[in-house]
PyMOL Python script that loads the backbone (N, CA, C, O; Angstrom):
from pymol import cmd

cmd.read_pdbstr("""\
ATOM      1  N   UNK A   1    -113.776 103.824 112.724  1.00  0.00           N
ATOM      2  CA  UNK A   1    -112.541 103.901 113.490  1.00  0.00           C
ATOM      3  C   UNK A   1    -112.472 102.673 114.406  1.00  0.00           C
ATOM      4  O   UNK A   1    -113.240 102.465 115.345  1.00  0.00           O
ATOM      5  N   UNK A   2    -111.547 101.953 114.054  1.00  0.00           N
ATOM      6  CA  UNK A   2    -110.948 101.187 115.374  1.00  0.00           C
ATOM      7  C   UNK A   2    -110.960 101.122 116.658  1.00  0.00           C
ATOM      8  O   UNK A   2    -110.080 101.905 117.017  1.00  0.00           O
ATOM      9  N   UNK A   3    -111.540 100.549 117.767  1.00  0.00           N
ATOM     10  CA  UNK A   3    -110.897 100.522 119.006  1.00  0.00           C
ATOM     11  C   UNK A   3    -110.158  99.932 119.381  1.00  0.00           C
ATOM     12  O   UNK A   3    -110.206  98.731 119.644  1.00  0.00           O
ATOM     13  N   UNK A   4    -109.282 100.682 119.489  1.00  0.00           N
ATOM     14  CA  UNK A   4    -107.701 100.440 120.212  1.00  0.00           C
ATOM     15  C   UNK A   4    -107.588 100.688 121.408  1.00  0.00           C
ATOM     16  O   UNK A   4    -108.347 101.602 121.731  1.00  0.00           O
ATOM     17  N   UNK A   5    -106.958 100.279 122.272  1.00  0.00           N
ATOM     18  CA  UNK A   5    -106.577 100.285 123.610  1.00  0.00           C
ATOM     19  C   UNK A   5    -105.960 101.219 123.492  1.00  0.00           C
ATOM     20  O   UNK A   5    -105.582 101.396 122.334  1.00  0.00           O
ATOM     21  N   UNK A   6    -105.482 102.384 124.609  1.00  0.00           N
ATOM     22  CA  UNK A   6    -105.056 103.336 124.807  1.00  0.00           C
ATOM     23  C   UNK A   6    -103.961 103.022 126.087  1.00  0.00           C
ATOM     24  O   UNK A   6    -103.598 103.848 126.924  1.00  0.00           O
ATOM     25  N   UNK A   7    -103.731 102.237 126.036  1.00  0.00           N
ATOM     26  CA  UNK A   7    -102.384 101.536 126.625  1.00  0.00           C
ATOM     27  C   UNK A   7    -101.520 101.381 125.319  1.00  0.00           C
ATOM     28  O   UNK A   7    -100.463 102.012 125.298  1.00  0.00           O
ATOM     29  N   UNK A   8    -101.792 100.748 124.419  1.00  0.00           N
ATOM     30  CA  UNK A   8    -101.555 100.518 123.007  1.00  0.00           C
ATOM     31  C   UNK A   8    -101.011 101.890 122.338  1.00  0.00           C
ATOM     32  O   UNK A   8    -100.038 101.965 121.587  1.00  0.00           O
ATOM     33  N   UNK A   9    -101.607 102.662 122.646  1.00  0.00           N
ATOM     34  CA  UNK A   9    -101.429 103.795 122.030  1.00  0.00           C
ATOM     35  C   UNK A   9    -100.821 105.234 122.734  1.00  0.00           C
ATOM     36  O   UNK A   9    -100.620 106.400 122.396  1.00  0.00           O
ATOM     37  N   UNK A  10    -100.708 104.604 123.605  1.00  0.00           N
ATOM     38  CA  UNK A  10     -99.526 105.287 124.961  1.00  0.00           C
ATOM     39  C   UNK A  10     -98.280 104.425 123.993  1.00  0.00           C
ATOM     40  O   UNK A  10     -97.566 105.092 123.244  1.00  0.00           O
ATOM     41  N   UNK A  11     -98.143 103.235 124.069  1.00  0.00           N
ATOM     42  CA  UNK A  11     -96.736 102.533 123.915  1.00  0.00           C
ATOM     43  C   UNK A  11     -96.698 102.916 122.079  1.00  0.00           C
ATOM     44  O   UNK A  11     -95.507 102.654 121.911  1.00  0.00           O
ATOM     45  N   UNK A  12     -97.082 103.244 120.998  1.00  0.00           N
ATOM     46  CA  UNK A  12     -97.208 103.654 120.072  1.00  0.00           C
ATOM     47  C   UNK A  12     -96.495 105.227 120.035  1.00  0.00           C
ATOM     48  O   UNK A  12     -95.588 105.432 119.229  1.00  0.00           O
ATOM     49  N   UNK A  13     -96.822 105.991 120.681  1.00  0.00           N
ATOM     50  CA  UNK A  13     -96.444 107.376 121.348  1.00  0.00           C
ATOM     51  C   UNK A  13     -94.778 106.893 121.414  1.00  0.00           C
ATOM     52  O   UNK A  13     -94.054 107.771 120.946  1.00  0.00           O
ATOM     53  N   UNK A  14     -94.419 106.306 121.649  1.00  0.00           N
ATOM     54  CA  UNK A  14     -92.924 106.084 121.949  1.00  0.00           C
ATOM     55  C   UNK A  14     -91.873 105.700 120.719  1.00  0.00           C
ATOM     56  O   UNK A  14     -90.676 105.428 120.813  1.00  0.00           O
ATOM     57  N   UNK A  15     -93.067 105.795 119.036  1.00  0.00           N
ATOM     58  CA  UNK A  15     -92.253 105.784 118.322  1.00  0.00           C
ATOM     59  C   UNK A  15     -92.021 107.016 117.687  1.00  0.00           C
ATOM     60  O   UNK A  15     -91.847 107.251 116.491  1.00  0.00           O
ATOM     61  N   UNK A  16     -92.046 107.905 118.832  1.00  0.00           N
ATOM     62  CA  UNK A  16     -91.764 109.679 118.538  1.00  0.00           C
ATOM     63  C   UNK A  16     -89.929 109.461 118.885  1.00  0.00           C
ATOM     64  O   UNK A  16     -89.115 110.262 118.426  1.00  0.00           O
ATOM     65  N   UNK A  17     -89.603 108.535 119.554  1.00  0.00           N
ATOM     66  CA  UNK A  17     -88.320 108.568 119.800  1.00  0.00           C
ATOM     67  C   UNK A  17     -87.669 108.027 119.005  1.00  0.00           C
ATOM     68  O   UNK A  17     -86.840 107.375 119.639  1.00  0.00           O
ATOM     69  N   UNK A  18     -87.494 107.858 117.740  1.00  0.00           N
ATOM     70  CA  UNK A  18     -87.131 107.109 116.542  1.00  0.00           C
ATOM     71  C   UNK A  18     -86.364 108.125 115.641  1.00  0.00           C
ATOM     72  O   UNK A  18     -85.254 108.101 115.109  1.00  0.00           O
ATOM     73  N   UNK A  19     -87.349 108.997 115.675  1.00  0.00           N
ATOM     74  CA  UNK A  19     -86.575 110.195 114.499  1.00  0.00           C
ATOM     75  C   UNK A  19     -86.149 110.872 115.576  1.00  0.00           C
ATOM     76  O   UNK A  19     -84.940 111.067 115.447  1.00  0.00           O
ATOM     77  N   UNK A  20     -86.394 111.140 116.173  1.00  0.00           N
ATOM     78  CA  UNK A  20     -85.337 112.404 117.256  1.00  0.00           C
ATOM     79  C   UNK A  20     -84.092 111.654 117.924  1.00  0.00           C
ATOM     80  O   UNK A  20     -83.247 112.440 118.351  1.00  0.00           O
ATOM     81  N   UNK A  21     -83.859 110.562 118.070  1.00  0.00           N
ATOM     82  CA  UNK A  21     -82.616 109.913 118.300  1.00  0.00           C
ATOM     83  C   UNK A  21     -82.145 109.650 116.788  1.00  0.00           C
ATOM     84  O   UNK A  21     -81.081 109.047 116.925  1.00  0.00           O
ATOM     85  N   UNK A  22     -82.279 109.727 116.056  1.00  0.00           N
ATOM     86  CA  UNK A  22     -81.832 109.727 114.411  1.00  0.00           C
ATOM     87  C   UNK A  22     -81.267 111.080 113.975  1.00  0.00           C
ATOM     88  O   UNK A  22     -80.249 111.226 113.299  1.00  0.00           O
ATOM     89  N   UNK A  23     -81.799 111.734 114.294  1.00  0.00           N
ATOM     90  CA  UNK A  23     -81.514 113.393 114.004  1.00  0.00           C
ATOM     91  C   UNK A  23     -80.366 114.208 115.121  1.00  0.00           C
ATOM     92  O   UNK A  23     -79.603 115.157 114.940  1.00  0.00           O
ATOM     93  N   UNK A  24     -80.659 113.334 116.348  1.00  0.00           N
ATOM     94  CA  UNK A  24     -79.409 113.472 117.152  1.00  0.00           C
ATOM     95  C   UNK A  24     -78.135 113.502 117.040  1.00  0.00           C
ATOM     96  O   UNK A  24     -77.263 114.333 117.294  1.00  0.00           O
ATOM     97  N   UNK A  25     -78.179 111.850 116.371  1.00  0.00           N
ATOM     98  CA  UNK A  25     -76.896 111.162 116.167  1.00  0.00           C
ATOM     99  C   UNK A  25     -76.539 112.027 114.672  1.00  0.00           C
ATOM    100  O   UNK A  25     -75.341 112.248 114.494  1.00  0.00           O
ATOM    101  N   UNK A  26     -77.464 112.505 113.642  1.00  0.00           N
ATOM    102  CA  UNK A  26     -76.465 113.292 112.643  1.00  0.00           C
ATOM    103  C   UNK A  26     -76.123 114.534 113.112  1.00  0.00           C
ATOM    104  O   UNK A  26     -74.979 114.828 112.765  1.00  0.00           O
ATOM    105  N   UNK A  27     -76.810 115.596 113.936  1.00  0.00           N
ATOM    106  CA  UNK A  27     -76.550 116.722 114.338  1.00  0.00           C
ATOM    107  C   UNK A  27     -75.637 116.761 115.095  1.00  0.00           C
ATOM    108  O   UNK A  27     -74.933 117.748 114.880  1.00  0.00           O
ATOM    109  N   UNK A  28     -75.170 115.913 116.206  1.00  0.00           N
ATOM    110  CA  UNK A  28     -74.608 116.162 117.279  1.00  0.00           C
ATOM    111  C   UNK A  28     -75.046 117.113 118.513  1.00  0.00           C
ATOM    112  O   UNK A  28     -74.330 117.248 119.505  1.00  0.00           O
ATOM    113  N   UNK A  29     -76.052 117.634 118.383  1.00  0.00           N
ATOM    114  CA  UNK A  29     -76.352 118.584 118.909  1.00  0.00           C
ATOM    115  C   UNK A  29     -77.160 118.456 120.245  1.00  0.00           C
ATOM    116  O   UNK A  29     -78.278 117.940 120.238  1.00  0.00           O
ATOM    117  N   UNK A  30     -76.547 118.962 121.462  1.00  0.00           N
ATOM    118  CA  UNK A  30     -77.782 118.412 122.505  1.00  0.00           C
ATOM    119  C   UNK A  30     -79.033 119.469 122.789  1.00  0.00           C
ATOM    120  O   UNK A  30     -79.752 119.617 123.777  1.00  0.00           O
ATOM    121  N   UNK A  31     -79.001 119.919 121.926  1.00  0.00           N
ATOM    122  CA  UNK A  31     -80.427 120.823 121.810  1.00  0.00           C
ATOM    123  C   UNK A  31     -81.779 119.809 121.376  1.00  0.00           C
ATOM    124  O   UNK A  31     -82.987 119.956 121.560  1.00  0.00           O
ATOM    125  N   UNK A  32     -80.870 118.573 120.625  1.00  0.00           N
ATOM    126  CA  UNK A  32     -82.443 117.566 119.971  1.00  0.00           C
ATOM    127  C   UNK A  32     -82.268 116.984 121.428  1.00  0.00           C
ATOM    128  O   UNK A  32     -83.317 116.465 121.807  1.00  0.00           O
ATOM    129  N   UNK A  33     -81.605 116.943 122.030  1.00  0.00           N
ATOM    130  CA  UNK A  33     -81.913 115.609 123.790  1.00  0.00           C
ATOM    131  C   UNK A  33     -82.949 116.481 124.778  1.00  0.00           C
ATOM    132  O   UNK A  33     -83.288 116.011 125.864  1.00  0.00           O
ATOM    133  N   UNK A  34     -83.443 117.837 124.299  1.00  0.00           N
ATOM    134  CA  UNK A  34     -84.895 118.652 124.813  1.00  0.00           C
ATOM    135  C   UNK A  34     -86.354 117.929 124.446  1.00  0.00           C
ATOM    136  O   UNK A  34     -87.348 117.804 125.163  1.00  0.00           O
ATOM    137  N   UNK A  35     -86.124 117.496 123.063  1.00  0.00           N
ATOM    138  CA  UNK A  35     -87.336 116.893 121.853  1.00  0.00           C
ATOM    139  C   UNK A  35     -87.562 115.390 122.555  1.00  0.00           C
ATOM    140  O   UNK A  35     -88.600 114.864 122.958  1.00  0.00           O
ATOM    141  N   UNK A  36     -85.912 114.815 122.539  1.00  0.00           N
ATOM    142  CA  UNK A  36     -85.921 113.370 123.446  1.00  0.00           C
ATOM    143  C   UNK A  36     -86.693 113.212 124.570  1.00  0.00           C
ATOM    144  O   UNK A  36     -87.630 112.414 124.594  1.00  0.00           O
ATOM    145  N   UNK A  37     -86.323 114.041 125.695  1.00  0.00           N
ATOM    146  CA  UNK A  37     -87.219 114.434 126.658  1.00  0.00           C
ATOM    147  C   UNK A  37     -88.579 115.012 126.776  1.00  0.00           C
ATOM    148  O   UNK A  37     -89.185 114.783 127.823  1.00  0.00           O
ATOM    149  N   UNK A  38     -89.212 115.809 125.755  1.00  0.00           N
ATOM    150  CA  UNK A  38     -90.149 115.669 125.346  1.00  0.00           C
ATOM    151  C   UNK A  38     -91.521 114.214 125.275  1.00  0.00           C
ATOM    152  O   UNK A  38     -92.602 113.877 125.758  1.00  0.00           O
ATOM    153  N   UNK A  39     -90.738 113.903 124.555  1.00  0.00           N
ATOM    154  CA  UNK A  39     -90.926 112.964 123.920  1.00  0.00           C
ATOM    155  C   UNK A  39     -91.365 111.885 125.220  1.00  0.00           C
ATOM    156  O   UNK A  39     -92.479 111.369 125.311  1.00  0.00           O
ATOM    157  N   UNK A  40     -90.479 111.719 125.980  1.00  0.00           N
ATOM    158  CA  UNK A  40     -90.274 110.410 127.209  1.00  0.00           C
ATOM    159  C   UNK A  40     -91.614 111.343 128.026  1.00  0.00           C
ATOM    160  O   UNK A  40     -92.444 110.665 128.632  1.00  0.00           O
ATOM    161  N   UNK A  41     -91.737 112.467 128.018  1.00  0.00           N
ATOM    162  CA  UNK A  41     -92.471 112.851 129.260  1.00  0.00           C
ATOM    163  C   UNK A  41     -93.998 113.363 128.807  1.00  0.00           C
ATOM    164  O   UNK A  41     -94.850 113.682 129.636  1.00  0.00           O
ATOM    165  N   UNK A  42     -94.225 113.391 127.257  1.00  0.00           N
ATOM    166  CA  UNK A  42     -95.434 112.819 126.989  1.00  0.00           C
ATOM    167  C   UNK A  42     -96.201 111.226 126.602  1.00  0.00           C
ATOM    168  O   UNK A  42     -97.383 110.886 126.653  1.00  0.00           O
ATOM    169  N   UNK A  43     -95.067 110.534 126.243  1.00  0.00           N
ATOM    170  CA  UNK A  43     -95.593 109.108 126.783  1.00  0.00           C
ATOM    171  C   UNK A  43     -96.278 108.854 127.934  1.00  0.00           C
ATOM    172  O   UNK A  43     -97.438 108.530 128.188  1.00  0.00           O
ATOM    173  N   UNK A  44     -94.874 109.170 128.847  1.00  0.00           N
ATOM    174  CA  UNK A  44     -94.959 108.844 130.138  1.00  0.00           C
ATOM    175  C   UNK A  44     -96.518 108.814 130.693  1.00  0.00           C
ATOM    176  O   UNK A  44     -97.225 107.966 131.238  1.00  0.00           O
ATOM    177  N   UNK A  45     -96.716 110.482 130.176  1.00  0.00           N
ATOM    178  CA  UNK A  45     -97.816 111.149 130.991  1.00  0.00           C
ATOM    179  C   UNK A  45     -99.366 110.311 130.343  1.00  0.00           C
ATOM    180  O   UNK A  45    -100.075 109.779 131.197  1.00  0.00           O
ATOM    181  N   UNK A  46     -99.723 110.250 129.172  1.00  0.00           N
ATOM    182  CA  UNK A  46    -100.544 109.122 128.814  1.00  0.00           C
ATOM    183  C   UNK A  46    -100.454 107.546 129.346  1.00  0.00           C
ATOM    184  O   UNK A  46    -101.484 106.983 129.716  1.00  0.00           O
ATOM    185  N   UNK A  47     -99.508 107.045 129.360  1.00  0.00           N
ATOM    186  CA  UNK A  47     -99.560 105.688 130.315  1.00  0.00           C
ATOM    187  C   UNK A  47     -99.984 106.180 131.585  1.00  0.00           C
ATOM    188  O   UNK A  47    -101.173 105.891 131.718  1.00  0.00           O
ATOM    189  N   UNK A  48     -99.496 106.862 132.691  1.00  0.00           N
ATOM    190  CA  UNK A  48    -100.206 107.022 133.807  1.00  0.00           C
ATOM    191  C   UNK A  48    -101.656 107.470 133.338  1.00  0.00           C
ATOM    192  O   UNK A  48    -102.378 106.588 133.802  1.00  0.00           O
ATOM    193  N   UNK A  49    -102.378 108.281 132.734  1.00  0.00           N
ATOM    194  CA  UNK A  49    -103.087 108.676 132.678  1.00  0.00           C
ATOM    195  C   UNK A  49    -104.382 107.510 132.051  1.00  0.00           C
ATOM    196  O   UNK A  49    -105.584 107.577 132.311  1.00  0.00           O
ATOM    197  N   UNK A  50    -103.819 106.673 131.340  1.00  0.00           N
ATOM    198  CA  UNK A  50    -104.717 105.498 130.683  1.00  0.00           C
ATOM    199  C   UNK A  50    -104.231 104.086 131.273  1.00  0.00           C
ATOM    200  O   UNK A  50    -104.267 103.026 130.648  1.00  0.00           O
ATOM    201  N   UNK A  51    -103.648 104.303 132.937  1.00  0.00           N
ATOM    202  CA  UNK A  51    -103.717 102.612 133.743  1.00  0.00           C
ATOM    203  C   UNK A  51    -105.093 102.777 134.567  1.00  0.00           C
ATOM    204  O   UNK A  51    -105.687 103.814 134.863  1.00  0.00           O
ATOM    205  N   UNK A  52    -105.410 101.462 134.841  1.00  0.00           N
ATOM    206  CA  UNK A  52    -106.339 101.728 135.453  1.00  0.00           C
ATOM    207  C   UNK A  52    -106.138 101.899 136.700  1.00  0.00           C
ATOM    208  O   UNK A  52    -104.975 102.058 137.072  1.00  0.00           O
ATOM    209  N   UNK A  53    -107.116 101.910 137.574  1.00  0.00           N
ATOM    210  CA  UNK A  53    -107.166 102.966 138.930  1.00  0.00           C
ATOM    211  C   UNK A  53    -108.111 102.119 139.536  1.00  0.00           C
ATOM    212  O   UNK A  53    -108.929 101.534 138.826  1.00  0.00           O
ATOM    213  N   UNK A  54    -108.102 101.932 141.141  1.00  0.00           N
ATOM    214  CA  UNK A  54    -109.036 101.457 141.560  1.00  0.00           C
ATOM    215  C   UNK A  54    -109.823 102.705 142.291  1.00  0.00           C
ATOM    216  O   UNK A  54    -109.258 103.633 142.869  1.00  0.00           O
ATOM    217  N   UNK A  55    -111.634 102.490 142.105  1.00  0.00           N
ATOM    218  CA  UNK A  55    -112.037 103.422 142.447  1.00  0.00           C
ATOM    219  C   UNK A  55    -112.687 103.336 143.373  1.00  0.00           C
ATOM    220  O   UNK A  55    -112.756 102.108 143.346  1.00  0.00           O
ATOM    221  N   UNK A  56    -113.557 103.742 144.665  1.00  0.00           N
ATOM    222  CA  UNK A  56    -113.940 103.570 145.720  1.00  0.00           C
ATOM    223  C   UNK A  56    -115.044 104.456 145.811  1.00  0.00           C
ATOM    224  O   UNK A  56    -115.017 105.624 146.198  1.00  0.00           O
ATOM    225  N   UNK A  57    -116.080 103.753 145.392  1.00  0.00           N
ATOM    226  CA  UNK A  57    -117.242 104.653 145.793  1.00  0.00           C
ATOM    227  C   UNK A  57    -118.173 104.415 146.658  1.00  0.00           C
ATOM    228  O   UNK A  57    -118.695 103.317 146.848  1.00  0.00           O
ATOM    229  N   UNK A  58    -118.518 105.822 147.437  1.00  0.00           N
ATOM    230  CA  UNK A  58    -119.078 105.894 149.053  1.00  0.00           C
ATOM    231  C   UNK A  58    -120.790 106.434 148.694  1.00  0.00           C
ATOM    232  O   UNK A  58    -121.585 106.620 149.616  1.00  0.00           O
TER     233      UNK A  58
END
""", "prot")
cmd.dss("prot")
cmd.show_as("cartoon", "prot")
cmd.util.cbc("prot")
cmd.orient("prot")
């Protein structure tokens, strides 16, 4: 297996928004803009979670 950066793969995560804005625009439906949001707020949550941090040890 590869090591990949997990910054990399936070911003990879964001091609979950590809088919659910695709499936939007044929459905019409704003029940898929839940999946959209989804979507934005598990990225999200991996980029914060894989920046780095400064740490301070006592």
């Amino acid at each position: 297996m590869s090591a990949s950066s997990p910054r990399l793969v936070t911003l990879l995560a964001l091609l979950g928004l590809a088919p659910v804005a695709y499936y939007m625009q044929g459905t019409g439906r704003s029940i898929v803009a839940l999946s959209l949001v989804s979507v934005v707020i598990i990225a999200g949550s991996l980029f914060w979670m894989t920046q780095p941090t400064e740490s301070s040890t006592v």
